[in-house]
C-alpha positions, 0 to 999 in steps of 0.5 A, spaced: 668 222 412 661 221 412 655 228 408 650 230 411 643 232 409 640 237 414 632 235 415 630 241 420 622 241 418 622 249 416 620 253 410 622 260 409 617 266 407 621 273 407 622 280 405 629 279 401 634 282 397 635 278 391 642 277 388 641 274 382 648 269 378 647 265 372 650 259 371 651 254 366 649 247 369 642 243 370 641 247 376 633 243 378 637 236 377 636 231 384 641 232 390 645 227 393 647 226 399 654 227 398 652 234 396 651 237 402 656 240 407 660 235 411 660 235 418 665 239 420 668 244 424 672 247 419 671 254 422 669 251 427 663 250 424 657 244 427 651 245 421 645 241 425 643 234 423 640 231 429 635 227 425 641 224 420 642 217 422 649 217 417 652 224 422 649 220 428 653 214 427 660 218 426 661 225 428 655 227 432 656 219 436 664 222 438 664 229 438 657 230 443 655 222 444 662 221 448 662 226 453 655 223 454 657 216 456 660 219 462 656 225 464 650 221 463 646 226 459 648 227 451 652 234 450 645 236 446 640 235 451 641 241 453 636 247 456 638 254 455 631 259 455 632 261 462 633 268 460 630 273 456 634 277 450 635 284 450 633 284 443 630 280 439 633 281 430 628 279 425 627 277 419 621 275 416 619 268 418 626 266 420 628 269 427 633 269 432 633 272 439 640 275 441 643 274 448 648 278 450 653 274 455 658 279 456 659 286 453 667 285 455 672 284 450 673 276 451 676 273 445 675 273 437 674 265 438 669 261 441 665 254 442 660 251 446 661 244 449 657 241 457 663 243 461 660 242 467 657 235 466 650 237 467 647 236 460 647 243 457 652 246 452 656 252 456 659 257 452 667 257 452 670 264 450 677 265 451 679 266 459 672 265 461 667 260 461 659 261 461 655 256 464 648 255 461 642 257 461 644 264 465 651 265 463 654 265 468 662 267 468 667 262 470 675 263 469 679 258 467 686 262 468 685 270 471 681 276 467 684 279 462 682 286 460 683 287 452 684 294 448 679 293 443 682 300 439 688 297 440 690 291 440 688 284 440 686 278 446 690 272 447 684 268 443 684 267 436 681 261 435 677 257 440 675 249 440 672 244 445 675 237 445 676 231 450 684 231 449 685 227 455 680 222 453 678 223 460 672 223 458 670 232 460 671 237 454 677 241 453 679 248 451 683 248 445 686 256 443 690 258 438 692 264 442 695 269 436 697 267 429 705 264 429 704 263 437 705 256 440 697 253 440 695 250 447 690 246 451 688 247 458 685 241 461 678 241 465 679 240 471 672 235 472 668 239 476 673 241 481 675 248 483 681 252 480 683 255 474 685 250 468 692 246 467 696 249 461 699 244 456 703 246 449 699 243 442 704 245 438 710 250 438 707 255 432 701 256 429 700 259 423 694 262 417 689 266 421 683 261 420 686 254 423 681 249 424 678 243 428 676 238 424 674 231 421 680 231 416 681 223 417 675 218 418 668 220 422 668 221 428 675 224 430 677 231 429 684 234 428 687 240 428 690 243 422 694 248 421 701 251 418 707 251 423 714 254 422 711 259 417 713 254 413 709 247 413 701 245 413 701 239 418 694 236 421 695 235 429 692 229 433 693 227 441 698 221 441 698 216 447 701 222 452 696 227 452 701 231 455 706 231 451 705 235 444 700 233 439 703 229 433 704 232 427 703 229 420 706 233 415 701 236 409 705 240 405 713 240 403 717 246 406 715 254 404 708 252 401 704 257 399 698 258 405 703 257 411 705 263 413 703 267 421 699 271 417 697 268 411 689 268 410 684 263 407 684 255 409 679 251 410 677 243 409 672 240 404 673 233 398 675 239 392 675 232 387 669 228 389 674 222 392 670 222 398 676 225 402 677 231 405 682 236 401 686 242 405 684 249 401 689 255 401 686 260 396 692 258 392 690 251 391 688 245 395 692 239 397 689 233 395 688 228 401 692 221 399 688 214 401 693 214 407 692 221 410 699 219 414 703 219 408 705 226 406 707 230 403 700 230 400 699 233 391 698 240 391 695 242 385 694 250 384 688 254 382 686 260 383 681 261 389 681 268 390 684 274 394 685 273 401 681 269 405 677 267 411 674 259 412 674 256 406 669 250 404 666 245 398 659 245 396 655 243 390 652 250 390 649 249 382 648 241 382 652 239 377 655 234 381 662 239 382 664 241 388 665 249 388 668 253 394 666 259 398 669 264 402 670 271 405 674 277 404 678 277 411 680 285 411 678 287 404 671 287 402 667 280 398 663 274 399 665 268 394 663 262 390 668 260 385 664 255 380 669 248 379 668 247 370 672 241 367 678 244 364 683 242 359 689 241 364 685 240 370 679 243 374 678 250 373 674 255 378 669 261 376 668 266 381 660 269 382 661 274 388 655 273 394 656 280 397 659 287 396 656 291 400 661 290 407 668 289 410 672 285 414 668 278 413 673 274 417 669 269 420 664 264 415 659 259 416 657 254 412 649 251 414 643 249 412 638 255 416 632 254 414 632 246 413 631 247 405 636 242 404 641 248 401 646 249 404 646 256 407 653 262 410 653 266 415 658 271 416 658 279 418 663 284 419 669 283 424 668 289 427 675 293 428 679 288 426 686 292 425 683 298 430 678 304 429 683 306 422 685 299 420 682 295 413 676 298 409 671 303 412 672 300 420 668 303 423 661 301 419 656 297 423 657 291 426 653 288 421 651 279 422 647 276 416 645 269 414 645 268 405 641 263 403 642 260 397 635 258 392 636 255 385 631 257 380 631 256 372 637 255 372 640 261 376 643 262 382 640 266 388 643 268 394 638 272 399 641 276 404 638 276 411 640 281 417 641 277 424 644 284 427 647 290 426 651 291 433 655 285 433 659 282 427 663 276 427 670 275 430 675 270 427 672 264 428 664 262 431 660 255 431 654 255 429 650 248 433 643 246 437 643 250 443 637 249 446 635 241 442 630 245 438 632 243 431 634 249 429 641 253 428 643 257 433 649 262 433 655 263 438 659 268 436 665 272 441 670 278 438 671 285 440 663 287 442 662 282 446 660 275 447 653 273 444 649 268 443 643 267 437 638 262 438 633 261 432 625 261 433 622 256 431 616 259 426 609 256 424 607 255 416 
């Protein structure tokens, strides 16, 4: 599983909010290259790492290069600034220009991927797909109308692979927690509505992820199923038979319950393999991520969860874990100490200020080096009366993390305050710039966030 360190060119200079956390550790010490994020899509997230020859070689080379070998131009050249934004969200030197694509409620899951074959990342959202640089809709099975108050879409999570290795990218979704998972299959450039294929009989957790768990390169899916099981999922020699299913865990294992919250993908002991976390512990991949059932070893993560990742906030050459509260209030990262009896884990609180982060990111925004979160407020989440303080705004913050004499900040950073996060978003380079863009479906709409370049 290949690490990347992002080399965007950017400075940060802003008016912040400063959220001071001590620690015990030699915060100033080097940073390695495995100390940055991997790349992956745990969540669902692409941090951006263009410039990185090692990314390049392995997980930018399949997911974008592939469909490029087929469509002549790569999945990242790509040209999306044809349309003006409605409004522009500040903050300080980092900036970013929000576009409302749709103001309809669409999906709380989306991705982005050259569907068309033209050259240009294309948002897909649910039943739609928006083909750039204007937006404009496409139907990949009929319209739905959704009650935002009242209930929920048919689009929890939304992914984009070539399933068929046919060589055109996919739409993957997971339609509701404990619901069968499918692929609708693209129909390269023809007219007509998407053809519907069955991934798995139950998808369960409410933050299944696409991701590279196996070597550089091919991403797979994981989830729970049964209620029951953690199993990761790959396309077999039949793509239109089920996904084969690889057990992770033995039966009635913690995490794997339909609404079970907190999962995520990052290599917790250092081994260069990529771990699964629950909030209850994580499973520790074996060298041969086919034999299962994987080692559980509990630990304590936290209450109920969102995405879940591994970084190196402090430097002291452990790997910490971040998360978000999914419907209560909290944004964490919880400090991996050497203990007696195996690792133990020290939460630091990020943010208390606001609800229902049930979406989370994990990337370097301004190109310090430093991996940076993005979350914001799932607005609605249980309804108008759901959850805690539902109807505050829809707010979308980054936090950027700074070491400093020996102390940890996170820096809080507005992006928006009337769209929030849905359940799952992706974080890539739209526009070929360099630079981190958002996208972002729930039940305000679809978005998208292209980050300004700035000068020094």
């Amino acid at each position: 599983m290949s690490l990347c360190r992002t080399l965007i060119n950017t400075q940060l200079q802003i008016s912040r909010e400063r959220i001071p956390i001590e620690f015990n550790s030699s915060g100033n010490s080097p940073q390695r290259h495995r100390e940055t994020q991997r790349l992956h899509r745990g969540g669902t997230v692409r941090p951006v790492c263009d410039l990185c020859v090692r990314c390049v070689k392995s997980d930018l080379l399949y997911t974008h290069v592939k469909i490029a070998l087929t469509v002549t131009i790569a999945i990242l050249l790509t040209t999306i600034s044809a349309l003006p934004a409605q409004r522009i969200a500040r903050s300080g030197k980092v900036s970013f220009k929000k576009t409302i694509v749709d103001s309809e409620f669409r999906a709380e899951g989306v991705d982005v991927a050259d569907v068309n074959g033209d050259g240009k990342l294309d948002v897909i959202a649910g039943n739609l797909w928006y083909e750039a640089p204007r937006w404009t809709s496409h139907e990949i099975i009929p319209v739905q109308k959704f009650d935002a108050a009242n209930g929920y879409s048919n689009c929890f999570q939304n992914f984009a692979l070539d399933v068929n290795r046919d060589g055109w990218p996919d739409q993957i979704v997971i339609t509701f927690p404990g619901a069968k998972a499918i692929w609708r299959e693209n129909p390269k450039g023809q007219p007509g509505h998407w053809r519907e294929h069955t991934v798995w009989r139950s998808a369960g957790n409410e933050s299944p992820t696409l991701t590279n768990l196996l070597v550089p390169g091919k991403q797979v899916l994981v989830f729970p199923f049964d209620n029951s099981q953690m199993a990761w999922y790959e396309p077999g020699k039949d793509a239109n038979a089920e996904f084969l299913c690889h057990a992770i865990s033995v039966p009635k294992s913690p995490g794997t319950d339909k609404y079970a919250h907190g999962l995520g993908i990052g290599d917790v002991n250092g081994d260069g393999r990529a771990d699964v976390l629950i909030t209850k512990g994580y499973w520790e991949a074996p060298p041969d991520p086919r034999a299962g059932p994987w080692k559980f070893v509990p630990a304590n993560l936290g209450p109920d969860s969102a995405q879940m990742y591994t970084y190196d906030v402090n430097g002291d050459g452990l790997m910490d874990v971040l998360s978000s509260s999914a419907h209560n209030i909290g944004v964490w990262w919880y400090e991996q100490q050497k203990g007696t009896n195996g690792p133990e884990f020290i939460q630091h609180t990020i943010d208390d200020s606001f609800s229902q982060t049930h979406g989370l990111a994990m990337v370097d925004i301004n190109g310090d080096g430093l991996m940076d979160l993005v979350t914001g407020k799932r607005f609605w989440a249980h309804g108008p009366k759901g959850d805690v303080r539902p109807g505050d705004p829809a707010m979308l913050y980054w936090f950027e993390l700074r070491r400093s004499g020996g102390k940890i900040e996170w820096i809080r950073h507005e992006i928006d305050n009337d769209s929030g996060v849905g359940t799952q978003f992706v974080i890539t380079d739209l526009n070929r710039d360099k630079l981190p863009d958002i996208v972002i479906a729930n039940k305000k709409g679809v978005f998208v966030f292209e980050q300004l370049s700035f000068s020094k």
